[in-house]
ROSEBA-855528 format. One record per residue (C-alpha): x, y, z; residue in three letters. Coordinates in steps of 0.05 Angstrom, whole numbers, plus 5000, padded with zeros to 4 digits. Layout:
// ROSEBA-855528
XYZALA;...
END
This chain:
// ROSEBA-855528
500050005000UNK;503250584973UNK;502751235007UNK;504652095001UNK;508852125065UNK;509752895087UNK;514353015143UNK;517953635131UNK;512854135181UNK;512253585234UNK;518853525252UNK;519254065309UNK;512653855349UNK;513153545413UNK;509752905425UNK;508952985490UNK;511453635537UNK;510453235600UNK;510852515582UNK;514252295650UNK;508052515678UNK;503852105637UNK;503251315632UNK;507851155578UNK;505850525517UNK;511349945520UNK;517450125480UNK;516050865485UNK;521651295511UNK;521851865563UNK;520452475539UNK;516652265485UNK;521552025446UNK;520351465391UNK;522850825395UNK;528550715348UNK;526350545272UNK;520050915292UNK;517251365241UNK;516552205265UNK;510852565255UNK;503552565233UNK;497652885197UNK;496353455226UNK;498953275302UNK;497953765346UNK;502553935401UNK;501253625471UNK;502854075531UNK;502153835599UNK;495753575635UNK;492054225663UNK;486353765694UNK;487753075731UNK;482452565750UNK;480851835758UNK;478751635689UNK;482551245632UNK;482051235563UNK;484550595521UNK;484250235453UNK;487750105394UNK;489150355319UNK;488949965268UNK;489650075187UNK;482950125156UNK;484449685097UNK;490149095121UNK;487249165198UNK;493449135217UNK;496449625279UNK;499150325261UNK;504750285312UNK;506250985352UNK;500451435320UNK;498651975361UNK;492151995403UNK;490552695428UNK;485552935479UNK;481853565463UNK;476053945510UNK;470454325487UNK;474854835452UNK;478554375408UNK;484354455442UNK;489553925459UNK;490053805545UNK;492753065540UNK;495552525498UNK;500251925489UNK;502951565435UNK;501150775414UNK;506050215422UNK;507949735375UNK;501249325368UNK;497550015358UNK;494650065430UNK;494350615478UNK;492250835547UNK;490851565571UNK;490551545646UNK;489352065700UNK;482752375657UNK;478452885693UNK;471152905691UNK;468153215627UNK;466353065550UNK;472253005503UNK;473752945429UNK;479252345422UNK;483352575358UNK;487651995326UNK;493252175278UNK;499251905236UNK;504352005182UNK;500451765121UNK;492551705144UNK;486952215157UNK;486052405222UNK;480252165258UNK;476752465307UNK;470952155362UNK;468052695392UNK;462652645460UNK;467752235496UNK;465052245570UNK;468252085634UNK;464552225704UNK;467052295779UNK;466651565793UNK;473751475743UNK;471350965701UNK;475850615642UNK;472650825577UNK;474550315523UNK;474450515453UNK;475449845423UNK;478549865356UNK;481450555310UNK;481150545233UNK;485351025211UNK;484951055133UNK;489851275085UNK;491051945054UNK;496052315004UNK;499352995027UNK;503953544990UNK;506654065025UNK;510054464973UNK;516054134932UNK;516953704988UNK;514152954976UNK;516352365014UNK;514851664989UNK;512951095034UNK;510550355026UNK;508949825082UNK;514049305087UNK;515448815038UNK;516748345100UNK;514448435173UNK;517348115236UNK;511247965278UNK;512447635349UNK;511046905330UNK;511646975253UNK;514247305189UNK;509247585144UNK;511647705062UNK;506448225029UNK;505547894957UNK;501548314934UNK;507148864929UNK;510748354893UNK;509748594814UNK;515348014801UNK;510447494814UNK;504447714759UNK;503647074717UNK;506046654761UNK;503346214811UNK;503546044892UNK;510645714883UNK;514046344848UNK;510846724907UNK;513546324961UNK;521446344927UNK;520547024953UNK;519146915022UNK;524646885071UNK;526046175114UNK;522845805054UNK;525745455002UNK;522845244933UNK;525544694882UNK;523744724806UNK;518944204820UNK;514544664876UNK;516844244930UNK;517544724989UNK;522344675049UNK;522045095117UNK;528945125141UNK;531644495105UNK;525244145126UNK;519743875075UNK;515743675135UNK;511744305134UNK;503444485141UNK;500544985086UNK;494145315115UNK;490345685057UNK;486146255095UNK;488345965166UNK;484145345127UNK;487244695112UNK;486144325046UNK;485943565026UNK;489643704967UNK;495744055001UNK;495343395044UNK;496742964995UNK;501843384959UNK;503644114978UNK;507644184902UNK;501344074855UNK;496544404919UNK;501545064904UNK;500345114826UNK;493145114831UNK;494045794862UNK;495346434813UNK;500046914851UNK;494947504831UNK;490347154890UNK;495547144941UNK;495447764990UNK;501047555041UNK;504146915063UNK;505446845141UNK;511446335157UNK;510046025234UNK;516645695254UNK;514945585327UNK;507945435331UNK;503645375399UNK;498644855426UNK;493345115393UNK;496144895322UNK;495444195305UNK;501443805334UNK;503143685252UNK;508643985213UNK;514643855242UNK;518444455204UNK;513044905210UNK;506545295189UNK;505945645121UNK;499146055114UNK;497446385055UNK;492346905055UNK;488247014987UNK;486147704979UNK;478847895007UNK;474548445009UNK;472548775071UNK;469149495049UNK;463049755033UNK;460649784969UNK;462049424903UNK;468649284866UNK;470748884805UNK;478248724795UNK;480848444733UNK;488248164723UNK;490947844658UNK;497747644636UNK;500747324563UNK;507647054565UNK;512646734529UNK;510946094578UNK;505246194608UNK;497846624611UNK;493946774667UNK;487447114679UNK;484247324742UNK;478447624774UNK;475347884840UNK;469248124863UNK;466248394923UNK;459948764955UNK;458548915016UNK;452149215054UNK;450349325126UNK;452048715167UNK;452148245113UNK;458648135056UNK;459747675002UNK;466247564956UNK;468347224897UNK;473947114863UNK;477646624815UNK;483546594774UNK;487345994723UNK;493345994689UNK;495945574633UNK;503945394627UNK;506945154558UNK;513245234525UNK;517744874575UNK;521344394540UNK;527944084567UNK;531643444572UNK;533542824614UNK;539942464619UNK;540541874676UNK;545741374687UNK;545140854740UNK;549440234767UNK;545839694805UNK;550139194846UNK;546238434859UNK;545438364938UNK;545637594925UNK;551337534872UNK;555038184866UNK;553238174782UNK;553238904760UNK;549239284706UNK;550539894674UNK;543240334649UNK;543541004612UNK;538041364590UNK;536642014557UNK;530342354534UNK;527443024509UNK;521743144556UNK;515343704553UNK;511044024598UNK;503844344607UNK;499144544658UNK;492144834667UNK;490044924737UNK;484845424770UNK;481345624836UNK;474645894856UNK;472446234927UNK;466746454955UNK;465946775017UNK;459546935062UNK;459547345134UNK;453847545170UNK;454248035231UNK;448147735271UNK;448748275326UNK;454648625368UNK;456947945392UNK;454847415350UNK;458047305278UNK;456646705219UNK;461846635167UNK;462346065104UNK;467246055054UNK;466845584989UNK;473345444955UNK;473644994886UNK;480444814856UNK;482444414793UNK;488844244749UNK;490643874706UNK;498243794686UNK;501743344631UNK;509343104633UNK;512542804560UNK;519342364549UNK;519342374479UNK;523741754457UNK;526441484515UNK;532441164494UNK;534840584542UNK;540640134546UNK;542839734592UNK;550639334592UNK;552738834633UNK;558838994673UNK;559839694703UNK;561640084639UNK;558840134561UNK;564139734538UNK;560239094564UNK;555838744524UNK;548839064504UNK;543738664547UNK;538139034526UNK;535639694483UNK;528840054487UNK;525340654465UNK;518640884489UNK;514541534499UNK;512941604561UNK;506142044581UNK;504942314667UNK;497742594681UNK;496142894740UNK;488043134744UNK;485343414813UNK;480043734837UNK;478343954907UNK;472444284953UNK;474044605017UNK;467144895049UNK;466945105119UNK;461745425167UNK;463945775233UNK;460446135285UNK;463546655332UNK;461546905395UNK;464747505436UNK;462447675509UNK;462648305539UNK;470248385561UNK;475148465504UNK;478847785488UNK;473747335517UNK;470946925457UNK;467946165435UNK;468245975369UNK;465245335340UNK;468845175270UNK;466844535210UNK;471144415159UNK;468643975094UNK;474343755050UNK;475543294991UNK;480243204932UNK;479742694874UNK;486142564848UNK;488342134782UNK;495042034768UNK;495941564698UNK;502441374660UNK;502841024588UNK;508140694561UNK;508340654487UNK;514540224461UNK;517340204391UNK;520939694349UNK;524040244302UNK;518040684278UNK;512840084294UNK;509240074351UNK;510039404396UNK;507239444465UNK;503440014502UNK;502739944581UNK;498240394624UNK;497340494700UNK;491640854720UNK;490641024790UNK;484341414815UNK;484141644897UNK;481842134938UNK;482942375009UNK;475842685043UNK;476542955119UNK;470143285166UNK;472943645219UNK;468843965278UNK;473444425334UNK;471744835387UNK;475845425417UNK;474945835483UNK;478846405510UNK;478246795565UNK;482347415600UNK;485147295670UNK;486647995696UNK;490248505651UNK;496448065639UNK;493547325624UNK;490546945568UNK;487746275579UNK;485845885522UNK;482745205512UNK;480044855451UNK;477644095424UNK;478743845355UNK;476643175317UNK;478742985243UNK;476142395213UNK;479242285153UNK;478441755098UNK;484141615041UNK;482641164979UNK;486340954927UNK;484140434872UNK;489940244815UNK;490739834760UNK;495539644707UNK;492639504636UNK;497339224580UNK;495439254499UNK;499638914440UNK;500839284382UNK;498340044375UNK;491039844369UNK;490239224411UNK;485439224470UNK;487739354543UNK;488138754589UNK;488138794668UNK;495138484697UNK;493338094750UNK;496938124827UNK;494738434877UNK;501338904878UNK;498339074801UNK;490739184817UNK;487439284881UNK;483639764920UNK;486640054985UNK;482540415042UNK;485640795102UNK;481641115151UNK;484341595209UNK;481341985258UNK;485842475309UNK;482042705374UNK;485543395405UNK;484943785460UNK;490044345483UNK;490944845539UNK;495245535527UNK;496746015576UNK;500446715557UNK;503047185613UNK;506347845601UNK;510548065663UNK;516248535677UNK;513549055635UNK;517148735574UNK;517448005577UNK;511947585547UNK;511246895569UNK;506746335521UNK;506445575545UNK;501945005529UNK;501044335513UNK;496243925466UNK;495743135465UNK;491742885397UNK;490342065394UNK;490141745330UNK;486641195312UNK;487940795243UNK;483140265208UNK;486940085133UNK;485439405088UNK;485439205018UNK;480239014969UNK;483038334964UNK;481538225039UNK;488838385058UNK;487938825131UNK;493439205151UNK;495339245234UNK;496339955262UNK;495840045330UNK;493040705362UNK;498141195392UNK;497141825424UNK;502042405435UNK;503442985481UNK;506043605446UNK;507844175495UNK;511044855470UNK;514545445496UNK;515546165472UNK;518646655508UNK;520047415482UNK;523648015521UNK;522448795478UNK;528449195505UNK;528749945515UNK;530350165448UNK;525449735411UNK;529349125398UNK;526848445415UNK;529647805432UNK;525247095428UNK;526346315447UNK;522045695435UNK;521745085434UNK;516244595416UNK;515343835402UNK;512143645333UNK;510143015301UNK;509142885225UNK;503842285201UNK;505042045128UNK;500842355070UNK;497741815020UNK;503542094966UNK;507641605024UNK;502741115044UNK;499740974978UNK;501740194954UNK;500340354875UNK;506940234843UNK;509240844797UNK;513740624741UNK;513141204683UNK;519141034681UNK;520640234687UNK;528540254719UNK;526740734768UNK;519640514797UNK;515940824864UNK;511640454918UNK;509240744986UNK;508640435052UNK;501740355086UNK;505740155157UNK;509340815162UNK;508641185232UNK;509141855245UNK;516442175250UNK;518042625320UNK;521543285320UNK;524343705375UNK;525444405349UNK;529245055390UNK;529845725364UNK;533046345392UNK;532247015349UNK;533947805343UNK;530648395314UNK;533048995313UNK;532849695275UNK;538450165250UNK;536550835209UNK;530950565183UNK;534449845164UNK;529849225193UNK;535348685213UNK;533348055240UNK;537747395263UNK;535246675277UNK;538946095295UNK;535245365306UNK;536344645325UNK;532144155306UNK;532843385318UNK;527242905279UNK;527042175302UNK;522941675269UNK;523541995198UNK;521741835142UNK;526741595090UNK;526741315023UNK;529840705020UNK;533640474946UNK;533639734929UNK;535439404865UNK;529838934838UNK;531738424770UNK;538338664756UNK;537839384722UNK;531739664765UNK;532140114831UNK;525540034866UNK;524140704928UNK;519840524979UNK;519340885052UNK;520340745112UNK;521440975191UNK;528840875198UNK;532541625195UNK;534942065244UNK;535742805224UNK;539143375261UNK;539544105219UNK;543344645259UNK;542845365222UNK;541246025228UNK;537346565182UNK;539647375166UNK;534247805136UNK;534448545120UNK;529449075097UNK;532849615080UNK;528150265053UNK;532150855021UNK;530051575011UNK;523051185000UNK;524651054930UNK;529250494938UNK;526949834983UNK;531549264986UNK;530748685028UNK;533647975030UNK;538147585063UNK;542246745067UNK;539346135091UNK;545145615126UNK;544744995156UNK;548544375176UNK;545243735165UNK;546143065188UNK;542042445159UNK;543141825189UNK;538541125168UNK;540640775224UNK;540740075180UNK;545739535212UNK;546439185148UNK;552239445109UNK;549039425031UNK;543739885060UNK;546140345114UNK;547341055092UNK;549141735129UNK;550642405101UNK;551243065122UNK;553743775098UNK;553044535089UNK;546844845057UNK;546845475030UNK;540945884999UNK;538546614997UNK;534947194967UNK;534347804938UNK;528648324924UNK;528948994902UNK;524749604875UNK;525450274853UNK;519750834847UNK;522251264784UNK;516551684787UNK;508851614822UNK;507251314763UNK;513250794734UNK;517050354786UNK;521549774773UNK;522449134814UNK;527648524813UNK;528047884845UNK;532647324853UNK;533746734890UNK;538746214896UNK;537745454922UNK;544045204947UNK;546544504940UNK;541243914977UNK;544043475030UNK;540342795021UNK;540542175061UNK;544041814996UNK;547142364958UNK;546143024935UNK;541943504888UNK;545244064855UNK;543244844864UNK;540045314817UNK;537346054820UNK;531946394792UNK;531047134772UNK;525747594750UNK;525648364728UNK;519148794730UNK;517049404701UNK;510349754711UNK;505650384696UNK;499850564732UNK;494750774690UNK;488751204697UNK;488751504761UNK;492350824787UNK;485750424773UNK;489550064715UNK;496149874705UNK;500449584659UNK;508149234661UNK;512448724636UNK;516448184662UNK;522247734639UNK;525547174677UNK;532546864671UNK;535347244617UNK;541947194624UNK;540946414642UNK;535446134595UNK;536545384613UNK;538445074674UNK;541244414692UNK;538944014764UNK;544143414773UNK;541842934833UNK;546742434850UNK;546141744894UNK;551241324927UNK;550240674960UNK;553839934957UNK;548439694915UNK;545140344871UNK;549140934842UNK;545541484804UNK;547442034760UNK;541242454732UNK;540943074693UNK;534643424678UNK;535144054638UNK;528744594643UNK;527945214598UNK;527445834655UNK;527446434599UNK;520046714601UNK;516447384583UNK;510347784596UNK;505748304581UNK;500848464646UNK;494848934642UNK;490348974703UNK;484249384709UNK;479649584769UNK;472149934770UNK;467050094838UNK;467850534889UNK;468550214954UNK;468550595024UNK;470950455085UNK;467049905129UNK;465449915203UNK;469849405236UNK;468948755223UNK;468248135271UNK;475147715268UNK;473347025239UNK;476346415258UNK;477545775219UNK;479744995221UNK;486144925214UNK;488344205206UNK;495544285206UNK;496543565187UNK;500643125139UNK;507143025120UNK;507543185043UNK;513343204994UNK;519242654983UNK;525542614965UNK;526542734899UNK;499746565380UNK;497146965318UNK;497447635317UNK;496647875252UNK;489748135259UNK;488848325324UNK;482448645334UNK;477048755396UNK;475448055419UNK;481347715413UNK;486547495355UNK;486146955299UNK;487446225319UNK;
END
């Protein structure tokens, strides 16, 4: 949110002539100094002299932006008496709350004021004799534009802010990201890390939770990556990154919490915003609507994009060693492969203020894709003995066809209620969730240019979960939070496969019989929660938030053929610690620690046997069990003329994990399966900088390193493997504001090298440049983009070393994209009263991916779970 910053006039007023007098906000200095990295200044702030009146009463509340609803740290609150003139006033802390004590008898206009907004003024503010606490709940300041002279300033909210428990990156300042989807927003995001296949790590970890909305979502349960690129990046408002989360999350997600927040309309009135973008590689179109009336709102909004162009190349060589009889064979391979995608998303939303304390909310949310991968002529050959100058056992070439189709349906229904005293709330939350999944391969093998043999798998699953929760907090004095919630998931997985083989190119498919070939397999889970959170604030600056949560899982899996498969029930007690000190001058230091589990996805658990291609073939494990982690943290934030610096460093020990585990199967094929039998230990720490400059210039960015251990804890020499090893990745954003209307943006990011249990995968970076115009009184704009220009191709070697299976694989991806990107917007919307907080379910759930206490929107009535 851009804004005309004037500061030049405000300089010389005093905040406050007597502030030693008056009850100073945390963080705020004698004197009425501001705490350092705190902007000057306001609209229109009038100067404060000293109390002339003193009394029992007390004013309080907080500000809050009218359109994010997030705080507006240190604006000014000013009391003026029946002449308009100023006779108190203090300044808001961090979390934009304030207290004016000491206020006299009489009626009062409250006047509210900061760099950048409107001031806002509540007049017929009345105190009596009897020194009562007048509350004013919660301040929406809105935004304004101001010139004084030749003198501009230019401001923008962060790119990235440092909340107490998380790290929030504003996408939708990102111009970078237009045409893209949720995975070329999340590259952007410090802590995370994103491979050219969407997978997404937290620290090194792939054990991580995406929340959509504070919502969870069958389909980013069963795989995060294709969840990600349903999601156009023109939908995406912010993402929020939770390393450290409390009891009131779902004990899931060992690494973390990733929540991405779609963008929503909360005004009055009636808006239509259209975005569109035509590439090189890929087109995009999206669209968002909103109205709202009275107490009632409704939203809607949608966007797809389409990806083509993206051909590349695959090279693999692999050595397999006989467990039995040491006899070695030599495989190379090599391909030119193709992809495409088409994936979109709908939502809906519904809220409904039934009175002052009683709130209905539903949200509808409808996503689809469907994504093709090509090797065109897949060359194989295969030599016996451990180099090409063996003898040619045997030669193939096939084209090989992946298709990945899924649709999902989130729709939820949650009722709030708040009681009188500010931060004492129920909410009762449902959750309705499904995704059908297919995932098909065909084989189609040649004899020269004549078709001999075409083999197909075709596997068709879906994973459905209801969810009911309950949450209850309540206020214990002016320093205490108690909160207490229940939770049940019941969740049901299927999967039904098949393989079907045809002779010749027009013969008729036939089944394959074996149960490992065709079957039917059912898992059922249910997890029962219930946690207990307590948050204390003490010694003025320390902030102190414990709990603990125990969830019992229950499992009921079998096969069509009658096979049943035996896992017990197990239950777990997660407890978690967080512990923050704000020092004098603004700075803050935190600590936590917390216990996670992570319970396999069905990407893991599903027995179907994926062989696209037939030397390197995939099966899951329905007997996995869920992997432990203990995770510690210890972080810095601090501010230097205007520069935002902020250090982490973690620990974080996972026992139990889940591994793939390499085998050689008939001489010249690796077969991955899964099982329990890694230890993990990742010791690093994070940097991130925001630097703003003259407001024209932002830069921000900052390295990711860690040092990780893998260990499979296997006593049998052919198949025990450790590694461990330096990882090194980082990023880079910039933007520059020519003029109010042209600005220019860059970003780059760079994976370093992956430390796997068996090998390695090389790095690779990514890079984009922006430009953009607003148009029309900034209700249109338009821009270009271009990615890797300098680097159109890019090469991802993975390499794996064991006694019995070494690897060498090369796949080769065309980066180099361009784009045209228009957007266009039309309604008039106004500001809203303030709106009820709404909660949601947030099943923060399954470990996705392979190898190969919220306070975001505080308001009156408590935060967001």
């Amino acid at each position: 949110m851009k804004r005309q910053l004037v500061c030049l006039a405000l300089l010389s007023t005093p905040l406050l002539a007597s502030a030693q007098d008056q009850p100073r906000p945390e963080g705020a200095r004698p004197g009425g100094q501001r705490p350092a990295g705190a902007p000057a200044g306001g609209e229109g702030r009038p100067a404060l002299p000293s109390p002339v009146v003193q009394g029992s009463g007390k004013l309080t509340g907080t500000v809050l932006d009218a359109a994010s609803k997030q705080p507006v740290p240190f604006a000014t609150v000013a009391l003026l008496n029946a002449a308009g003139k100023p006779i108190d006033g203090t300044v808001a802390d961090d979390k934009g709350k304030f207290s004016i004590g000491g206020v006299a008898a009489g009626t009062y206009t409250v006047q509210v004021s900061f760099i950048g907004y409107k001031n806002l003024e509540k007049p017929g503010v009345s105190f009596t004799d009897a020194g009562e606490t007048v509350n004013l709940g919660t301040i929406t300041l809105a935004s304004a534009t101001q010139q004084l002279g030749e003198v501009v300033v230019q401001g923008q909210r962060s790119l990235v802010e440092e909340k107490v428990d998380r790290t929030i990156y504003n996408a939708e300042k990102d111009e970078t990201t237009r045409g893209g989807d949720a995975t070329d927003v999340l590259k952007r995001v410090p802590l995370l890390s994103v491979d050219l296949d969407g997978n997404v790590s937290l620290r090194g970890s792939s054990n991580i939770k995406v929340l959509i909305n504070n919502k969870p979502s069958t389909i980013a349960a069963s795989n995060v990556a294709d969840a990600l690129k349903q999601i156009p990046a023109d939908q995406i408002k912010s993402v929020e990154v939770i390393t450290s989360p409390s009891a009131k999350y779902d004990a899931e997600g060992s690494g973390g919490i990733i929540n991405i927040i779609t963008k929503k309309d909360n005004l009055q009135g009636k808006t239509l915003d259209m975005r569109t973008s035509v590439g090189y590689r890929s087109a995009d179109l999206g669209l968002n609507a909103g109205y709202r009336t009275g107490k009632m709102g409704f939203t809607l909004g949608g966007g797809m994009r389409t990806g083509y162009n993206t051909p590349g190349s695959y090279e693999n060589t692999q050595l397999t060693t006989s467990p039995t009889d040491g006899t070695q064979r030599l495989t190379t391979q090599q391909a030119d492969t193709r992809r495409r995608n088409l994936g979109g998303r709908v939502n809906f939303g519904w809220d409904y203020d039934i009175n002052k304390r009683n709130a209905l909310s539903l949200g509808v949310q409808l996503g689809v894709r469907n994504g093709q991968n090509y090797q065109d002529a897949l060359i194989t050959r295969t030599y016996a003995g451990n180099s090409t100058d063996g003898p040619l056992v045997n030669m193939s070439v096939r084209d090989v066809t992946s298709t990945d189709r899924t649709n999902n349906l989130d729709l939820s229904l949650n009722y709030t209620h708040l009681f009188t005293k500010p931060q004492h709330e129920f909410s009762l939350l449902t959750l309705y969730s499904r995704t059908n999944a297919t995932n098909d391969f065909s084989n189609t093998l040649y004899n020269t240019d004549e078709v001999t043999q075409r083999l197909k798998n075709q596997n068709d699953s879906y994973n459905q979960e209801v969810t009911v929760q309950a949450d209850y907090q309540v206020p214990l004095g002016k320093s205490q939070l108690l909160e207490l919630g229940a939770k049940d998931i019941m969740r049901q997985v299927r999967s039904e496969y098949t393989y079907l083989l045809a002779d010749g190119a027009t013969g008729e498919f036939r089944s394959l019989p074996g149960s490992s070939l065709t079957n039917v397999f059912n898992y059922n889970q249910n997890v029962a929660a219930g946690y207990l959170s307590y948050t204390l604030s003490f010694l003025k600056s320390y902030s102190l938030k414990a709990g603990a949560r125990y969830e019992q899982t229950t499992i009921d899996a079998d096969f069509q053929t009658g096979q049943t498969v035996k896992l017990p029930s197990y239950g777990v007690l997660v407890p978690s610690v967080n512990l923050s000190r704000k020092l004098a001058n603004g700075d803050m230091i935190k600590a936590a620690y917390n216990r996670r589990i992570q319970r396999p996805s069905l990407q893991f658990l599903n027995p179907n046997i994926q062989a696209s291609n037939p030397l390197n073939v995939t099966q899951g494990n329905p007997l996995l069990r869920p992997e432990y982690t203990n995770s510690y943290e210890l972080s810095y934030s601090t501010f230097l003329k205007g520069t935002t610096l902020s250090f982490s460093g973690f620990v974080r020990n996972t026992t139990g994990s889940i591994q793939a585990v390499r085998t050689p199967l008939g001489g010249d094929t690796i077969r991955t399966s899964y099982a329990n039998i890694g230890n993990e230990s990742a010791y690093g720490m994070n940097v991130f900088a925001n630097v703003n400059l003259a407001g024209k210039l932002s830069l921000s960015g900052g390295p990711d390193l860690y040092y990780a251990v893998l260990r499979n804890n296997v006593s049998d020499v052919l198949y025990n493997a450790k590694n461990e090893g330096w990882v090194l990745s980082g990023r880079l954003f910039g933007s520059y504001n020519f003029t109010p209307k042209w600005g220019l943006q860059f970003f780059g990011f760079y994976r370093g090298r992956q430390v796997q249990l068996q090998g390695y995968q090389s790095g690779f970076g990514v890079y984009s440049l922006g430009l953009k115009r607003d148009l029309w009184d900034k209700k249109g704009s338009l821009g270009f983009g271009v990615d890797n220009f300098l680097t159109p191709t890019y090469k991802i070697r993975s390499e794996v070393v064991s006694p019995l299976v070494t690897q060498n694989s090369v796949n080769t991806m065309q980066m180099l994209g361009f784009r045209v990107n228009f957007s266009y917007r039309i309604g008039k919307l106004t500001t809203a009263p303030t709106q009820r907080r709404k909660k949601s379910v947030n099943n923060d759930d399954l470990k996705s991916g392979g190898e190969g206490t919220d306070t975001s929107t505080q308001q009156q009535g408590g935060g967001r779970p």
